[in-house]
mmJSON file of the N, C-alpha and C atoms, coordinates in Angstrom:
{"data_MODEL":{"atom_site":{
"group_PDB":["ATOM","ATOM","ATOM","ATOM","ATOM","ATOM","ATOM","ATOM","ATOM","ATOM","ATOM","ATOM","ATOM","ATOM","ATOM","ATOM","ATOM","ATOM","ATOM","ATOM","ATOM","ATOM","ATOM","ATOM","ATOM","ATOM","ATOM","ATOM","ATOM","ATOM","ATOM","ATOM","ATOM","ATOM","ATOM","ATOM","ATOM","ATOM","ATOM","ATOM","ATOM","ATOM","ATOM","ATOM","ATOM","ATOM","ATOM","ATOM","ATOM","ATOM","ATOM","ATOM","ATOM","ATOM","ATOM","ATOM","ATOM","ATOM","ATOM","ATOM","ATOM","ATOM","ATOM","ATOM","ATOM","ATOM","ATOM","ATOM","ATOM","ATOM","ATOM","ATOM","ATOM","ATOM","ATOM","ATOM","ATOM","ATOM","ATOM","ATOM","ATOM","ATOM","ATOM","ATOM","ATOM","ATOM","ATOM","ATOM","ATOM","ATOM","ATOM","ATOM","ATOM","ATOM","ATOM","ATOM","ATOM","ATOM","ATOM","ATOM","ATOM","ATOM","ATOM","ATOM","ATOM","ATOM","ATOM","ATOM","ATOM","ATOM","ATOM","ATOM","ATOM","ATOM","ATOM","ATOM","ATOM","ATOM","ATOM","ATOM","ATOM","ATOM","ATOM","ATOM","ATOM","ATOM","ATOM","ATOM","ATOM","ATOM","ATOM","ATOM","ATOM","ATOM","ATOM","ATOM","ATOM","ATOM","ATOM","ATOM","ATOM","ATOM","ATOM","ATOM","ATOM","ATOM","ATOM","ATOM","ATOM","ATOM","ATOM","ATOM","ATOM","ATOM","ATOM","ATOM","ATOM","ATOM","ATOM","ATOM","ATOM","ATOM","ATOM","ATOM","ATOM","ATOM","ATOM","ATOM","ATOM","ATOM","ATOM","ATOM","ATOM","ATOM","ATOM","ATOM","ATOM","ATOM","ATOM","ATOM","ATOM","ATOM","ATOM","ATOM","ATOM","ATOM"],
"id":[1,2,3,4,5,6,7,8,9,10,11,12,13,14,15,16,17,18,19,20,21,22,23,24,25,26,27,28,29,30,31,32,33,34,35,36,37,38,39,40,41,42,43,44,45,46,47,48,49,50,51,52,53,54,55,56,57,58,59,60,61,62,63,64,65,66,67,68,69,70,71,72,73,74,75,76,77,78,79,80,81,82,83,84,85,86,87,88,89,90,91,92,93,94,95,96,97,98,99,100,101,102,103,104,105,106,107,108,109,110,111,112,113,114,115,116,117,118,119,120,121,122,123,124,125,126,127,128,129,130,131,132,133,134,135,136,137,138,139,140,141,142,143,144,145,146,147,148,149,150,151,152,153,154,155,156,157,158,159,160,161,162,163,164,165,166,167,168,169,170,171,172,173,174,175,176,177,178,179,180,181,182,183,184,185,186],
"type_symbol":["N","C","C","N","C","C","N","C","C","N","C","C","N","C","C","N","C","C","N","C","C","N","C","C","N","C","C","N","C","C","N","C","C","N","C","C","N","C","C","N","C","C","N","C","C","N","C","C","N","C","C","N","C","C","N","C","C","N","C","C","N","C","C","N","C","C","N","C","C","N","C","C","N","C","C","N","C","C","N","C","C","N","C","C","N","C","C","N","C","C","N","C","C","N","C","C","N","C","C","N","C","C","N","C","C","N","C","C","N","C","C","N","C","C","N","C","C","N","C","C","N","C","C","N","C","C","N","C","C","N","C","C","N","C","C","N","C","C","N","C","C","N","C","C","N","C","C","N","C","C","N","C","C","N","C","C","N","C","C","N","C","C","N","C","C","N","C","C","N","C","C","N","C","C","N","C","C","N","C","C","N","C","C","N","C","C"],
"label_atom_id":["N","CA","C","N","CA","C","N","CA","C","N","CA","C","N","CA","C","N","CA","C","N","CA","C","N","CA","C","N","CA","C","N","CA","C","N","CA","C","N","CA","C","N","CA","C","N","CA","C","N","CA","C","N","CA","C","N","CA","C","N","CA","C","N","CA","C","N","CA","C","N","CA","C","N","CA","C","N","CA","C","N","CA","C","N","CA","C","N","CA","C","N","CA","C","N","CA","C","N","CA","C","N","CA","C","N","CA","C","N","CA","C","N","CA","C","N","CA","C","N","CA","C","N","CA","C","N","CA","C","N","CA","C","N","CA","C","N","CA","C","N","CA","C","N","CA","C","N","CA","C","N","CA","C","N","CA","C","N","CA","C","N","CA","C","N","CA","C","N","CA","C","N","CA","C","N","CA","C","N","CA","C","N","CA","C","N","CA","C","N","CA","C","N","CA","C","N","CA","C","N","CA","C","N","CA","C","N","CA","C","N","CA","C","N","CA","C"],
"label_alt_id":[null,null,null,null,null,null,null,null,null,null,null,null,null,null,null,null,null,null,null,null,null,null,null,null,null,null,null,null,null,null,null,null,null,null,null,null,null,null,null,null,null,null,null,null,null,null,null,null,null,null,null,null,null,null,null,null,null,null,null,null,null,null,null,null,null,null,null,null,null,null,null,null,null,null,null,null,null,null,null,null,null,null,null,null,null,null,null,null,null,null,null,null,null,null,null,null,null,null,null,null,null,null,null,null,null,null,null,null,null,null,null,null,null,null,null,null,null,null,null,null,null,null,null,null,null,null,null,null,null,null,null,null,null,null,null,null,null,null,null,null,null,null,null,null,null,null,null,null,null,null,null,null,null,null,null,null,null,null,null,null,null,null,null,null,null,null,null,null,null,null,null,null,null,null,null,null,null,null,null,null,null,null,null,null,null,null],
"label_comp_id":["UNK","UNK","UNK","UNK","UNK","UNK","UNK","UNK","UNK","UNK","UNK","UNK","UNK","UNK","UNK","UNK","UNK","UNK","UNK","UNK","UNK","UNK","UNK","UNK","UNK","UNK","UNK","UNK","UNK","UNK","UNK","UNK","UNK","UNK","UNK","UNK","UNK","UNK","UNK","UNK","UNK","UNK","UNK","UNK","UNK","UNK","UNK","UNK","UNK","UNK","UNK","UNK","UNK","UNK","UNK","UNK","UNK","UNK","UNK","UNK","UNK","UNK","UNK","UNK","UNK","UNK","UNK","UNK","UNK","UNK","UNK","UNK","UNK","UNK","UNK","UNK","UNK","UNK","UNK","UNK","UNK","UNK","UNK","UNK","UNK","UNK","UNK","UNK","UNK","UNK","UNK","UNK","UNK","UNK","UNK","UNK","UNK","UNK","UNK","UNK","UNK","UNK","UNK","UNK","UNK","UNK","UNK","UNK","UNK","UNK","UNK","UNK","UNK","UNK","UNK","UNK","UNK","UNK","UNK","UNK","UNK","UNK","UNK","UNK","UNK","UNK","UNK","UNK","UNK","UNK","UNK","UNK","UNK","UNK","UNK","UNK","UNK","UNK","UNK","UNK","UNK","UNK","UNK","UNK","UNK","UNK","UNK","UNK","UNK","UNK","UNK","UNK","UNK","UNK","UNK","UNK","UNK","UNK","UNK","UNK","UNK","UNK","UNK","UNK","UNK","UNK","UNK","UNK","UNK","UNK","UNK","UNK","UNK","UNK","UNK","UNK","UNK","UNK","UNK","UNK","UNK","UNK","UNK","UNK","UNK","UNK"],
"label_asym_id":["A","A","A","A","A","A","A","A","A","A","A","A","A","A","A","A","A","A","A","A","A","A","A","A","A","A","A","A","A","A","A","A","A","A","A","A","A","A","A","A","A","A","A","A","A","A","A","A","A","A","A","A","A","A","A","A","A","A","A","A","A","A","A","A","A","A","A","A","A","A","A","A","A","A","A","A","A","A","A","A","A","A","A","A","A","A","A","A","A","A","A","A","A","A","A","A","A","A","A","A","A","A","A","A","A","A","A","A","A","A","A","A","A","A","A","A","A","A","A","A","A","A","A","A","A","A","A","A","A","A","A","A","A","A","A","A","A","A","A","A","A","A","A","A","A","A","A","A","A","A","A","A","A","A","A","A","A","A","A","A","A","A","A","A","A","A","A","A","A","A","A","A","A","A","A","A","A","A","A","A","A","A","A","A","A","A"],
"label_entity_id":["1","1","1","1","1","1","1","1","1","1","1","1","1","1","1","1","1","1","1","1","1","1","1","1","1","1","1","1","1","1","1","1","1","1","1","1","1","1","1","1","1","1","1","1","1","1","1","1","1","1","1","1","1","1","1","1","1","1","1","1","1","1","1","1","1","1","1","1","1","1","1","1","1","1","1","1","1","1","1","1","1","1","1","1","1","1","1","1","1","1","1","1","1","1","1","1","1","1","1","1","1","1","1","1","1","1","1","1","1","1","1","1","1","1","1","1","1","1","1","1","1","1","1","1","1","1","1","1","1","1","1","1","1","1","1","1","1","1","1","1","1","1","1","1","1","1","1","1","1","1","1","1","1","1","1","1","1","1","1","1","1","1","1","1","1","1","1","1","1","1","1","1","1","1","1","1","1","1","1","1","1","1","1","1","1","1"],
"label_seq_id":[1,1,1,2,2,2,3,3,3,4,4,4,5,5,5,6,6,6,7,7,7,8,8,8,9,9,9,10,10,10,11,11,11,12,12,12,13,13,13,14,14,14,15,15,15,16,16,16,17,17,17,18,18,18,19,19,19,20,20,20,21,21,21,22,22,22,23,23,23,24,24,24,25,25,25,26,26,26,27,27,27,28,28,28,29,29,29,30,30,30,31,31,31,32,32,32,33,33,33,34,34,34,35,35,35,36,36,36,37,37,37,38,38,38,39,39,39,40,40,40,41,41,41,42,42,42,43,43,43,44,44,44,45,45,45,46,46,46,47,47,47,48,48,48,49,49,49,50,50,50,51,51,51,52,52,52,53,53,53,54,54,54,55,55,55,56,56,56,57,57,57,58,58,58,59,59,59,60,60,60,61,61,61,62,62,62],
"pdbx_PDB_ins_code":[null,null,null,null,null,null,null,null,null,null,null,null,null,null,null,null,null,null,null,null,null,null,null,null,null,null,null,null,null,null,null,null,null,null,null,null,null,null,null,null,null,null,null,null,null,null,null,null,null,null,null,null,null,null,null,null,null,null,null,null,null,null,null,null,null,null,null,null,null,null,null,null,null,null,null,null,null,null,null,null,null,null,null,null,null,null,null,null,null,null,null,null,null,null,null,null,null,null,null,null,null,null,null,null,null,null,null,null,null,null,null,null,null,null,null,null,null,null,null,null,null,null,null,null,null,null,null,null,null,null,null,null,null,null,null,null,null,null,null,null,null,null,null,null,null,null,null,null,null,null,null,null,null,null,null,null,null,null,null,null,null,null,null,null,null,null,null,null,null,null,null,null,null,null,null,null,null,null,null,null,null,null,null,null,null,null],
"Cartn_x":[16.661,15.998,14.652,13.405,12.243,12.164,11.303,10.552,9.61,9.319,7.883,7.186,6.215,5.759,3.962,3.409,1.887,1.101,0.326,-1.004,-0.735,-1.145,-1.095,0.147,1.288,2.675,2.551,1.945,2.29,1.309,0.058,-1.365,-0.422,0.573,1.142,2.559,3.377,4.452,4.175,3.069,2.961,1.403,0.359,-0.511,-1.191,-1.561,-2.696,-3.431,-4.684,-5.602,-5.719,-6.128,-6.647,-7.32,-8.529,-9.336,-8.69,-7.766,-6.765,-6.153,-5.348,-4.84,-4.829,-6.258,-6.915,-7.489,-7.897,-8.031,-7.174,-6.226,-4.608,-4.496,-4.713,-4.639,-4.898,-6.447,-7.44,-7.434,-7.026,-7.143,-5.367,-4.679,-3.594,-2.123,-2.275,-1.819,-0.196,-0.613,0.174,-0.025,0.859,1.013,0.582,0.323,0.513,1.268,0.993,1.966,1.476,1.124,0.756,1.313,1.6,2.581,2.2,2.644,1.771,1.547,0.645,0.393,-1.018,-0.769,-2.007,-2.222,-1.361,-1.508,-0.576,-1.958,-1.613,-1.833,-1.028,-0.503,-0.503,-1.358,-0.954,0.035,1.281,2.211,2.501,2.823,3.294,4.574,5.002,6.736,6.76,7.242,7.29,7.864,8.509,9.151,8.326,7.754,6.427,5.625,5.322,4.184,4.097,5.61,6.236,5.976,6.723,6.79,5.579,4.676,2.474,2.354,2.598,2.362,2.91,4.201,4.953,4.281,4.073,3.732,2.488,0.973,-0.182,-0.46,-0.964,-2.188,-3.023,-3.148,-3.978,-5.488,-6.753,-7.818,-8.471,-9.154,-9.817,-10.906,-11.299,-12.201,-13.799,-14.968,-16.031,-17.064],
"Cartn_y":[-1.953,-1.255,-0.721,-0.847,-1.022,0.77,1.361,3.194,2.676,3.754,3.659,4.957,5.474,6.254,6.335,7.61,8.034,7.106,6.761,6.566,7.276,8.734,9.699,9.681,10.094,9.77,8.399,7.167,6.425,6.437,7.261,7.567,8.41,9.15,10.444,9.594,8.593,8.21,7.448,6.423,5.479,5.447,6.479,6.373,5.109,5.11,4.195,4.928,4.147,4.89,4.479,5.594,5.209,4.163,3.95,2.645,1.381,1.78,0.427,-0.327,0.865,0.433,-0.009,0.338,0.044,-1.333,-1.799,-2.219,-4.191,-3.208,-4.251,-5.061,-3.681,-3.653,-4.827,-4.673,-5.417,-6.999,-7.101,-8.713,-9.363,-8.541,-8.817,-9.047,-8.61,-7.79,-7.179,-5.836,-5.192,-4.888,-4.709,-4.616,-3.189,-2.438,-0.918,-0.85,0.614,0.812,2.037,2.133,3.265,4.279,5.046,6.176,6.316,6.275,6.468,8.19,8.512,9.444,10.229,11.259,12.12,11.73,12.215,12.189,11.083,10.372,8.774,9.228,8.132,8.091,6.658,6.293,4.853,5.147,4.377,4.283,2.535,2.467,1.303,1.133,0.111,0.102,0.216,0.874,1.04,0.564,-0.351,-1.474,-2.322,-2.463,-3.72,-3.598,-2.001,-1.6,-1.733,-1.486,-1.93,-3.308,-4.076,-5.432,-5.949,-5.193,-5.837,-5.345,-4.688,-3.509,-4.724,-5.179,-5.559,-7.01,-7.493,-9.068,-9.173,-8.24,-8.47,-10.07,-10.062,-11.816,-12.022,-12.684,-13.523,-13.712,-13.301,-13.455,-14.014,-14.739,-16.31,-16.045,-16.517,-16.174,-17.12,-15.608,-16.695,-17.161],
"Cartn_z":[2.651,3.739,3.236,4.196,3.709,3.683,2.791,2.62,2.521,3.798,4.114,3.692,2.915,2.811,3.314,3.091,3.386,2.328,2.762,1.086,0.174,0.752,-0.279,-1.049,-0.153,-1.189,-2.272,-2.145,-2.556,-4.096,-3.639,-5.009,-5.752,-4.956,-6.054,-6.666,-5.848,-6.604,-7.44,-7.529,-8.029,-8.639,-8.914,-9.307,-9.566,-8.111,-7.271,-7.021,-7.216,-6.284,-4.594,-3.968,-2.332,-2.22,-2.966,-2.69,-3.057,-4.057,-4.391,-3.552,-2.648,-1.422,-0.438,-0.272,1.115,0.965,-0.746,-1.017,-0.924,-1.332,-1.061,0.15,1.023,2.628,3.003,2.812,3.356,3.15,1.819,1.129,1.654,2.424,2.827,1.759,0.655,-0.157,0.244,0.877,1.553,3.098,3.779,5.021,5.439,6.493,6.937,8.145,8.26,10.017,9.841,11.72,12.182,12.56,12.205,13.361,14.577,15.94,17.2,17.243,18.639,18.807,18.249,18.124,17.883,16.558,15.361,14.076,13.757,13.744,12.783,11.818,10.831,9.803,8.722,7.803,7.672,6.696,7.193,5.77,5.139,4.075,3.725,3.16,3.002,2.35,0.578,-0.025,-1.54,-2.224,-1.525,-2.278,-2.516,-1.483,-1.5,-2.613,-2.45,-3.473,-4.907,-4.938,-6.343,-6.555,-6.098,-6.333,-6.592,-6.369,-6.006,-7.645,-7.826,-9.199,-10.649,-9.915,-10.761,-11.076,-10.021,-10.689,-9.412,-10.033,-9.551,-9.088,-8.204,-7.436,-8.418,-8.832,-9.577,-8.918,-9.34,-9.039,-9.524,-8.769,-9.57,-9.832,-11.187,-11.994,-11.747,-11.262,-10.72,-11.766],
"occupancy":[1.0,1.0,1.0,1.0,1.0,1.0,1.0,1.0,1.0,1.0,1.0,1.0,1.0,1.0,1.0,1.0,1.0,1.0,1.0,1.0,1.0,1.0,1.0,1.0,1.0,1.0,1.0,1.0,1.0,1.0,1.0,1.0,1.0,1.0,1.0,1.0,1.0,1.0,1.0,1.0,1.0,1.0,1.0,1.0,1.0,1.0,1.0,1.0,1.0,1.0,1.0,1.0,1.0,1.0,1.0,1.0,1.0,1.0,1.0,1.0,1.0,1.0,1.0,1.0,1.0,1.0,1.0,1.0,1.0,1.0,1.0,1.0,1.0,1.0,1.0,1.0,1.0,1.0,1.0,1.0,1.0,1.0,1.0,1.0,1.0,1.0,1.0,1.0,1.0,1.0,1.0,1.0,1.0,1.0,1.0,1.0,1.0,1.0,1.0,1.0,1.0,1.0,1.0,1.0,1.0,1.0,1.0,1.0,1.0,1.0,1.0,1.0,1.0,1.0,1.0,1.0,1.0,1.0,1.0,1.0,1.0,1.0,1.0,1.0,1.0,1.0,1.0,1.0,1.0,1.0,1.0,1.0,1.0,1.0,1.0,1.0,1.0,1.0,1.0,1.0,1.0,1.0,1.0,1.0,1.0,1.0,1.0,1.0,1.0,1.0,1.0,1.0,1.0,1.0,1.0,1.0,1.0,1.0,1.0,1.0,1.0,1.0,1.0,1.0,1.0,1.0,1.0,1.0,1.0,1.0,1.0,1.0,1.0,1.0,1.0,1.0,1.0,1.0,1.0,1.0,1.0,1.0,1.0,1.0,1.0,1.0],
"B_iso_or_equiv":[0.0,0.0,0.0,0.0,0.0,0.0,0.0,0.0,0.0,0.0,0.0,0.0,0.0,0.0,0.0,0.0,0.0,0.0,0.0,0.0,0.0,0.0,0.0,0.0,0.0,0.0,0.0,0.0,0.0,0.0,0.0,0.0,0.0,0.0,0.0,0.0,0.0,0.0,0.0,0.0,0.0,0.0,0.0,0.0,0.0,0.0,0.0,0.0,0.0,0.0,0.0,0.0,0.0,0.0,0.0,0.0,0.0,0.0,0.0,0.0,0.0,0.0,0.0,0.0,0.0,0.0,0.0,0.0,0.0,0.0,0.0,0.0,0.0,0.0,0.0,0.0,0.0,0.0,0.0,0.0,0.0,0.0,0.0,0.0,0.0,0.0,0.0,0.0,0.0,0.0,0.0,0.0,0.0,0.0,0.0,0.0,0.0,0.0,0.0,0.0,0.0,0.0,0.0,0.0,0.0,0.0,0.0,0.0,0.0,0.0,0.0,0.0,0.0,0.0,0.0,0.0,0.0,0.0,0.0,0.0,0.0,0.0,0.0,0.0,0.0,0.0,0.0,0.0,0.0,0.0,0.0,0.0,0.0,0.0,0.0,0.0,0.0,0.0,0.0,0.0,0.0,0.0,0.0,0.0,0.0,0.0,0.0,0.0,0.0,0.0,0.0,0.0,0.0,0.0,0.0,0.0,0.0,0.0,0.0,0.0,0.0,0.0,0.0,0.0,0.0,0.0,0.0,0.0,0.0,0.0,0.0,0.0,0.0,0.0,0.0,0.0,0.0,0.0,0.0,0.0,0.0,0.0,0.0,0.0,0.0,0.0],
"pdbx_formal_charge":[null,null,null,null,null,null,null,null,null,null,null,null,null,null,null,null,null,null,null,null,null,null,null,null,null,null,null,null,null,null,null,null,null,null,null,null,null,null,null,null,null,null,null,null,null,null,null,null,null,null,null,null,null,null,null,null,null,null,null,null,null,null,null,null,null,null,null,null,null,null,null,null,null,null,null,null,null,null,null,null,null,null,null,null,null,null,null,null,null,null,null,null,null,null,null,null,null,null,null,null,null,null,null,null,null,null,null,null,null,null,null,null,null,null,null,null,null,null,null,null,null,null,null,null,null,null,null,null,null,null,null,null,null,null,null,null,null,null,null,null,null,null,null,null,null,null,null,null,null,null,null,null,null,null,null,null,null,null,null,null,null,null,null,null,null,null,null,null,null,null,null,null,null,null,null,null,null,null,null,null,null,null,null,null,null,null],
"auth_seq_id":[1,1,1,2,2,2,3,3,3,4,4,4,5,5,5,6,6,6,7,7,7,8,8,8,9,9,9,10,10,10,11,11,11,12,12,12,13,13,13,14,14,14,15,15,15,16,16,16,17,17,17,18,18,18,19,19,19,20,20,20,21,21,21,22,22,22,23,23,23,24,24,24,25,25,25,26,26,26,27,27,27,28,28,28,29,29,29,30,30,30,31,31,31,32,32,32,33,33,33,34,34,34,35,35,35,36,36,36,37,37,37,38,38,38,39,39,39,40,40,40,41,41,41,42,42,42,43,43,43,44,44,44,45,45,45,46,46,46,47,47,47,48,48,48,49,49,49,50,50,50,51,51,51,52,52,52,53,53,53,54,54,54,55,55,55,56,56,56,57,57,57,58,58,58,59,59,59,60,60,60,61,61,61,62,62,62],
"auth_comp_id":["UNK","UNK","UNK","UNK","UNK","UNK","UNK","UNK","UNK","UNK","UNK","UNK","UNK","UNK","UNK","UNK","UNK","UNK","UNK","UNK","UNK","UNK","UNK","UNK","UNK","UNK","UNK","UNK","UNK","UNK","UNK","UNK","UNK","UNK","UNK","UNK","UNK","UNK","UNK","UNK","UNK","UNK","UNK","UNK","UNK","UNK","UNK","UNK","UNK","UNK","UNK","UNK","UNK","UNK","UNK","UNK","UNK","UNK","UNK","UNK","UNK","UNK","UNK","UNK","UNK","UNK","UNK","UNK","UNK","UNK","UNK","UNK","UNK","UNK","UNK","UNK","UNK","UNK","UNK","UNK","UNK","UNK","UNK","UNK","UNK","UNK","UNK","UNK","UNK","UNK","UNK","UNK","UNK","UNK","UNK","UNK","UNK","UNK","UNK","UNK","UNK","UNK","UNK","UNK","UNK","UNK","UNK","UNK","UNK","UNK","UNK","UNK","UNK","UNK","UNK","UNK","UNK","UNK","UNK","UNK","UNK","UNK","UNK","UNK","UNK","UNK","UNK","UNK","UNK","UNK","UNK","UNK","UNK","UNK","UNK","UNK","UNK","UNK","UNK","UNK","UNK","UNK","UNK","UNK","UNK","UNK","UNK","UNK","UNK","UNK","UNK","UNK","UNK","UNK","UNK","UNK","UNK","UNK","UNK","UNK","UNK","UNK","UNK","UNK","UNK","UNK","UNK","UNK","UNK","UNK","UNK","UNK","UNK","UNK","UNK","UNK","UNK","UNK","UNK","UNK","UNK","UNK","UNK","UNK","UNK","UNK"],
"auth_asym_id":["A","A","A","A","A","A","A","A","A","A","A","A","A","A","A","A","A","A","A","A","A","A","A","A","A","A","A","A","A","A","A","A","A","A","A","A","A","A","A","A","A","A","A","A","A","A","A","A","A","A","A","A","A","A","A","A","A","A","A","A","A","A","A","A","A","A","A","A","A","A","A","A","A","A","A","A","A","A","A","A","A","A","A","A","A","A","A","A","A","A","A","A","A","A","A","A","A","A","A","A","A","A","A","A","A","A","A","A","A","A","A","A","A","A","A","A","A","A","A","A","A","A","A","A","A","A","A","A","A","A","A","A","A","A","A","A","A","A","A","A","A","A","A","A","A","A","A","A","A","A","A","A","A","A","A","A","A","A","A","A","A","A","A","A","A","A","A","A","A","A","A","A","A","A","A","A","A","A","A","A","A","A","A","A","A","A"],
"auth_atom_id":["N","CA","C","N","CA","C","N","CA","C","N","CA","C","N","CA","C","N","CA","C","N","CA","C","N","CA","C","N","CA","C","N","CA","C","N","CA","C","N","CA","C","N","CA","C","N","CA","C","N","CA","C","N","CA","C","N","CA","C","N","CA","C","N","CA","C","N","CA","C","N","CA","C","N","CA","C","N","CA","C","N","CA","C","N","CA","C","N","CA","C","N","CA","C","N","CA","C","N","CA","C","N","CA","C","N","CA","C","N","CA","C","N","CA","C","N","CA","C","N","CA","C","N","CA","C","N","CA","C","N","CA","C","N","CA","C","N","CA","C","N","CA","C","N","CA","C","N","CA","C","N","CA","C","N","CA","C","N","CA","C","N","CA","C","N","CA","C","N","CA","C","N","CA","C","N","CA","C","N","CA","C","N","CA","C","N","CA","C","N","CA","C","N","CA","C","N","CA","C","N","CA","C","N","CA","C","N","CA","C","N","CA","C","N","CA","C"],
"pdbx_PDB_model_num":[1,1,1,1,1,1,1,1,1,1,1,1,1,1,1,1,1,1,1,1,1,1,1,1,1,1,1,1,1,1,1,1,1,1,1,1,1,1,1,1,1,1,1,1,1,1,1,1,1,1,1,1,1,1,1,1,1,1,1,1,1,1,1,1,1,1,1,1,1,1,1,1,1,1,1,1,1,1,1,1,1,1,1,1,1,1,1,1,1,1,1,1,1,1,1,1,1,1,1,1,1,1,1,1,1,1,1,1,1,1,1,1,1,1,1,1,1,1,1,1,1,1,1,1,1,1,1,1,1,1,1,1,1,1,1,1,1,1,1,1,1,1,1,1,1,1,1,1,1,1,1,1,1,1,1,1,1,1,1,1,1,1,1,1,1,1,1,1,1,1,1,1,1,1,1,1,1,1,1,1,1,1,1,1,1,1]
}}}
C-alpha cells in the first residue's frame, strides 16, 4: 500500500532536496498528487521515492 507523504516530509525523511524533487517530478521520475480544496498539497508515494534513491536513472552522458 502506497505512503504518500508532503515534499517537505519527504526532504526531512529522506534528505532530498526540494529542487531534487521537483526535479524528479518534472523529468517523470516520480509521480505527485494533489490534495483538493483550499490547501493543496503536493504529496508523493515513499516507496517510490525510495526505490528512485535506490537504483537512480541513468543520465546520458553529453
Amino acid at each position: 500500500m502506497p505512503r504518500y507523504v508532503t515534499i517537505k516530509q519527504a526532504t526531512e525523511q529522506e534528505g532530498v532536496s526540494r529542487a531534487t524533487l521537483y526535479r524528479w517530478i518534472k523529468l517523470g521520475y516520480l509521480k505527485k498528487f494533489r490534495t483538493p480544496g483550499y490547501d493543496r498539497r503536493t504529496h508523493i508515494d515513499l516507496d517510490e521515492l525510495q526505490e528512485l534513491r535506490r537504483n537512480p536513472p541513468m543520465e546520458p552522458i553529453e
